[in-house]
N, C-alpha and C positions, 0 to 999 in steps of 0.2 A: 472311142472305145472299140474294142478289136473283137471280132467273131467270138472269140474266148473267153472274153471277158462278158463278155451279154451271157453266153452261155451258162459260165460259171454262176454271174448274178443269178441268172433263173432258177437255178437248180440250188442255190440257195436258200432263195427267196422259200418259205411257207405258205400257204393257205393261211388266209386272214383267224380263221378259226383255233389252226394250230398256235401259231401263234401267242395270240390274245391267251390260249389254255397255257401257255408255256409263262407267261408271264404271272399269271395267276396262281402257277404250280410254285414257281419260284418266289412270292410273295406268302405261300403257304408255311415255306421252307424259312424264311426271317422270321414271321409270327410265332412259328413253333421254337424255335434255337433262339432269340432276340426279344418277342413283345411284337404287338403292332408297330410302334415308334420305329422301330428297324426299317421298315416300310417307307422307302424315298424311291423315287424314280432310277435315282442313281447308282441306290445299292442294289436293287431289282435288275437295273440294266447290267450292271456290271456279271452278277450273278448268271444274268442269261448270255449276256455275252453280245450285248447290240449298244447302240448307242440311247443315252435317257431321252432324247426327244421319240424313238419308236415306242416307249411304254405310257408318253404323253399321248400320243397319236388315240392307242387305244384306249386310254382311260380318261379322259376331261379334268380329272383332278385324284389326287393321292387318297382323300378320300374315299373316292368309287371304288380305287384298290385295295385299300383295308376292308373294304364291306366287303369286296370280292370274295377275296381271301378266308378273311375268317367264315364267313357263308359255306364256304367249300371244306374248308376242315373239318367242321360242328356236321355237315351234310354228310361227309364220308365216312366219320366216325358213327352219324346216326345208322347209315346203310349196313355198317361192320357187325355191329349191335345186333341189326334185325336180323341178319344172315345169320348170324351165330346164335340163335335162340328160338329163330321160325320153326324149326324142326323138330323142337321140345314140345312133350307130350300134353303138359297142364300148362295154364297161365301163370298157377303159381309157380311152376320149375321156368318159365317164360321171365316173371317178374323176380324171381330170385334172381336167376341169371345176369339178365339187365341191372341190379342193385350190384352184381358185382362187379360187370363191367365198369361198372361209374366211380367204384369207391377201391379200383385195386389201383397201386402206387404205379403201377406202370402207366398212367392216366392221366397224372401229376401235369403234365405240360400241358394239356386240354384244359385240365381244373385251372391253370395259370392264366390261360388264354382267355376262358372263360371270364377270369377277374378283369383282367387287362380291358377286355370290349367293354363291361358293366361300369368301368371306372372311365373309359373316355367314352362313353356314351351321349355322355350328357353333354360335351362339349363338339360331338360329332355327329349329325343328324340321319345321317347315310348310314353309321355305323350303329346308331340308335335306329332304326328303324329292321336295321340287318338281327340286329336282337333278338325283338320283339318277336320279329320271323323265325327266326328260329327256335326261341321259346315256345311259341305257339305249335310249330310243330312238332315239337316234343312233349305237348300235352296231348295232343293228337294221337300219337303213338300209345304214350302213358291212358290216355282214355280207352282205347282202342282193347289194349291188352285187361284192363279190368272190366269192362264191359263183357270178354271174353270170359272174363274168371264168373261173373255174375247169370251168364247164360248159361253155364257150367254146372252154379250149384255151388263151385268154390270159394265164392263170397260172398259176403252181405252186406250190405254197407245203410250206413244211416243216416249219409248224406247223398247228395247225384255223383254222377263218378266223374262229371267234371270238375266238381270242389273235391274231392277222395284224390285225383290224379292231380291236381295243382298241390296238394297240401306233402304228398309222395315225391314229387319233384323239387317242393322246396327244402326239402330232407338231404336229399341226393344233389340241391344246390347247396345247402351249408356245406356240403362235404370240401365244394370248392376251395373255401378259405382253408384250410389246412393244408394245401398243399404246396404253400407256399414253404410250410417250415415243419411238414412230414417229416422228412429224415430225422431230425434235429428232435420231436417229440418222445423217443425211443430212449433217446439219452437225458430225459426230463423225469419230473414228477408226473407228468400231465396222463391221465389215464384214458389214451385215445380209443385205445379197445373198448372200451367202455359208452362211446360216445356213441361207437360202429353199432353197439350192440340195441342202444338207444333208436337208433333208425330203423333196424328191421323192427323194434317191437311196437315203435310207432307205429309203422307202417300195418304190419298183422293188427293190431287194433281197427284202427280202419277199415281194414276188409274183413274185419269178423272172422281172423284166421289163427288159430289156436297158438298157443305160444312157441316158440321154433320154428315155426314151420317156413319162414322166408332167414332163419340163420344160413350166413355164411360158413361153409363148411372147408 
């Protein structure tokens, strides 16, 4: 190999770290456009543009990839959320905010994702465990901001606000399943507005918040 060519190789070559992120990014990008399942060494590699034994190298198994990945969506989407609602003045303008984040149609792919990990969960251990993780720390968040609302004054609640923020979040999980055949509801019988409207007022029960007052506007 020629002077040129080492050189070239080097200046190629990544940081192990970029890398690994690179492959990660690009396994982000099938889970979102494709499902998990889209998620093979080969489609990854292709995508990145290296050969499938370097996304073996870094990952031990397809598995560790899929956990990777969907880890890092669900985390970046959690970050997005926070940022865009830290700034708001009440909890409850805090947890409206966040209800709407989660339940507008432009979301729809996360809600899909969402199903997708829950439905191979069970037959994926890495990616069951990737879950749970990330559920947990989205009652975390969810606990955090109503515990705020209750220091506040703005809420009351008649349970602890870790069962109040579990019971909040699995509101804002059903929404999941709809998004498979959103579009499609519009042109139905199906009275979906009606369903949205069921969530906030579940929710305002719970925190002892007068009626409207977590509506989507």
């Amino acid at each position: 190999m020629s002077a040129t060519q080492v050189a070239s190789n080097v200046k190629r070559r990544k940081p192990r770290e970029d890398r690994r992120q690179e492959i990660i990014d690009a396994a982000c990008t099938l889970a979102l456009t494709e499902g998990l399942t889209a998620i093979t060494a080969r489609r990854v590699a292709g995508y990145v543009g290296v050969g499938f034994g370097l996304v073996t190298h870094y990952f031990s198994s397809i598995d560790e990839l899929v956990s990777a990945a969907f880890s890092k969506v669900v985390a970046d989407e959690r970050t997005a959320i926070d940022e865009r609602v830290r700034g708001l003045d009440s909890a409850t303008d805090r947890l409206r905010a966040t209800i709407a984040a989660y339940t507008t149609p432009t979301r729809d792919p996360l809600g899909l994702l969402w199903l997708d990990a829950w439905r191979q969960a069970a037959d994926r251990p890495l990616l069951r465990a990737a879950v749970v993780n990330q559920m947990e720390l989205d009652l975390v968040d969810m606990k955090a901001t109503i515990e705020a609302g209750v220091d506040s004054g703005e809420f009351v609640l008649a349970d602890p606000s870790s069962v109040v923020a579990m019971r909040v979040l699995a509101l804002l999980d059903g929404q999941a399943a709809a998004s498979a055949v959103r579009g499609a509801l519009a042109e139905s019988t199906l009275d979906y507005p009606a369903v949205e409207g069921l969530l906030a007022a579940t929710a305002e029960r719970e925190l002892g918040l007068p009626t409207g007052a977590l509506a989507l506007h």
